[in-house]
PAVEXBA-925058 format. One line per field, with one value per residue (C-alpha): x, y, z; residue in one letter; chain. Coordinates in nm, 3 decimals. Layout:
c1 <- X|... $
c2 <- Y|... $
c3 <- Z|... $
residu <- A|... $
chaine <- A|... $
This chain:
c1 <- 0.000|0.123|0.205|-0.057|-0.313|-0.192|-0.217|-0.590|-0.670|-0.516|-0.742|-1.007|-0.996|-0.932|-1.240|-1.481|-1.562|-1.864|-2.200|-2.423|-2.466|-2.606|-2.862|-2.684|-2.702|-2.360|-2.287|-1.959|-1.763|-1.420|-1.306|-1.387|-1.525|-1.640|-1.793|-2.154|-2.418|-2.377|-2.651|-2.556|-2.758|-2.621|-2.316|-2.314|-2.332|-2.353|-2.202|-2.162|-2.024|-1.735|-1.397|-1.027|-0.746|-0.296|-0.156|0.153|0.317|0.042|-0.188|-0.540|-0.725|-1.100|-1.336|-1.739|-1.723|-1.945|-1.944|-1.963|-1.869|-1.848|-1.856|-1.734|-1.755|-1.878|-1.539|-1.375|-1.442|-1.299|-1.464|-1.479|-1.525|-1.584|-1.405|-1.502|-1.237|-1.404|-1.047|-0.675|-0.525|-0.796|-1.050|-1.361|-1.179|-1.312|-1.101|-1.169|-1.050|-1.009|-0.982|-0.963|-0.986|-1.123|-1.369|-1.329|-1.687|-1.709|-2.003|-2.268|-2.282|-1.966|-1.723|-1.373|-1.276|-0.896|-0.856|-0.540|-0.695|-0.498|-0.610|-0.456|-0.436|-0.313|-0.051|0.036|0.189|-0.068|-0.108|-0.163|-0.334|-0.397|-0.807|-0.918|-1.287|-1.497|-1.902|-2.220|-2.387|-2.729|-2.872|-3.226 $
c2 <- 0.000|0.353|0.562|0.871|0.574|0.427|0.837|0.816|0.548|0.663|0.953|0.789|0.566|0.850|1.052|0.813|0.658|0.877|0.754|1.003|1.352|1.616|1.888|2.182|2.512|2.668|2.979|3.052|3.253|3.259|3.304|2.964|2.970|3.335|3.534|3.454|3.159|2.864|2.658|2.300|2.027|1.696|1.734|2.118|2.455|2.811|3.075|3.457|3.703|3.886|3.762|3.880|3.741|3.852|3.870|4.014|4.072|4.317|4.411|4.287|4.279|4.252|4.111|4.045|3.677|3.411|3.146|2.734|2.432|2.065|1.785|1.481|1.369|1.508|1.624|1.735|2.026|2.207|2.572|2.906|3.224|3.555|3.833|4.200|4.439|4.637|4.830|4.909|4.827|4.583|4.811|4.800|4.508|4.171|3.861|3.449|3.246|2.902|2.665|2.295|2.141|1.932|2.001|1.788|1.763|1.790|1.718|1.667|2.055|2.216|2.164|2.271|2.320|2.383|2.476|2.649|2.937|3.008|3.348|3.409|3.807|3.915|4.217|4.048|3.703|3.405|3.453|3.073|3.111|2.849|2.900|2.821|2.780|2.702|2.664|2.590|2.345|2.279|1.931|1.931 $
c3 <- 0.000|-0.105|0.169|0.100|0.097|0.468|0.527|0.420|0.589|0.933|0.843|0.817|1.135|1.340|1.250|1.093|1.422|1.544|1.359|1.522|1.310|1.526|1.486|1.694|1.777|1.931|2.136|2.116|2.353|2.241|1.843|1.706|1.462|1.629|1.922|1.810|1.704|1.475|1.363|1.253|1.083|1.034|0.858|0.748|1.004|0.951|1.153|1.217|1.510|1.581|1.512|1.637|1.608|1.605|1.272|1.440|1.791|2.026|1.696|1.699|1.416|1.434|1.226|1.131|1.034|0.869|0.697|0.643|0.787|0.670|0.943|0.785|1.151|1.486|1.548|1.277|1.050|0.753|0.708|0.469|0.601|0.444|0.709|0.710|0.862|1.155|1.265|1.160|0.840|0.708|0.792|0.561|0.376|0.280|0.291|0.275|0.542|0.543|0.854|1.000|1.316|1.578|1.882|2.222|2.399|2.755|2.987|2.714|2.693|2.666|2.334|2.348|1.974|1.837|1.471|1.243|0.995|0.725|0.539|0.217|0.119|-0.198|-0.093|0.248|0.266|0.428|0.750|0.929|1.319|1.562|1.642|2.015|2.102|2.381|2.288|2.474|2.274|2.290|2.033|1.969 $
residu <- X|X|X|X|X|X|X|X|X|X|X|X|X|X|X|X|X|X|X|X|X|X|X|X|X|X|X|X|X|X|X|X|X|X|X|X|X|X|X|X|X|X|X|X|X|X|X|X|X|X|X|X|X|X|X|X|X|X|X|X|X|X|X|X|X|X|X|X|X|X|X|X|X|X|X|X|X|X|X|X|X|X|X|X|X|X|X|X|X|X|X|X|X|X|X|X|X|X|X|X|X|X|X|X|X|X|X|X|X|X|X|X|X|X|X|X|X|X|X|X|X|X|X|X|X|X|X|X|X|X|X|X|X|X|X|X|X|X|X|X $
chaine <- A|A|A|A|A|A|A|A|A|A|A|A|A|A|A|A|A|A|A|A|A|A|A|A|A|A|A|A|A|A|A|A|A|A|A|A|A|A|A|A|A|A|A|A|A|A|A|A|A|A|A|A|A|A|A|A|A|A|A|A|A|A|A|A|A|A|A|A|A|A|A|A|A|A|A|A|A|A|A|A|A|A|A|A|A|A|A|A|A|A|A|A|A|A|A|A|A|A|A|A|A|A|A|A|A|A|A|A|A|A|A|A|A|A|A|A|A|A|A|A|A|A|A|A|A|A|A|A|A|A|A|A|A|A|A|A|A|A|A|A $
């Protein structure tokens, strides 16, 4: 077997495991995928708030954020955002970002979620972030 098919199936051990696709709805308190709501059904969600994160050393940029998920499981999830600059240099700007990740649950209620954004602008070089999160989840 070719390596970057022993990759794929690693992949797919690791994450295929959960069966059960949730209905969702997320309030997130800490910059994954924002500061705001996400709705998710089955294997797609949809989110918006307020996003900041450190492109460099003590500067904050601040976003408005939404955008899509795919959950190929009920941990992972690869995402596209569209970002709206709300301060500094990217202010009234519109970008794409592009993340993928995990999320840990914890006590039925609370997900932990740890992601790395990568958001490609066209006079800057790609700037690649790490993405905390901590949600209350609540299935129905």
């Amino acid at each position: 077997m070719k390596t970057n098919h022993k990759i794929l199936v690693v992949i797919l051990l690791v994450f295929g495991g959960s069966q059960a696709r949730s209905n969702e709805l997320y309030l997130n308190g800490f910059r994954n995928p924002s500061i705001g709501v996400e709705w998710r059904i089955k294997y797609l969600s949809s989110h918006t708030g307020y996003y900041l994160t450190n492109f460099a050393p003590g500067e904050t940029s601040k976003f408005w954020r939404t955008g899509l998920s795919f959950w190929p499981t009920d941990y992972a999830y690869l995402s596209v955002s569209h970002l709206y600059g709300i301060d500094g240099a990217l202010k009234n700007k519109h970008a794409v970002l592009f993340e993928a990740g995990g999320q840990l649950i914890l006590f039925e209620h609370l997900a932990l979620r740890l992601g790395v954004a990568v958001l490609p602008f066209s006079k800057i070089s790609a700037q690649v972030n790490p993405t905390p999160g901590v949600s209350v989840r609540i299935p129905f």
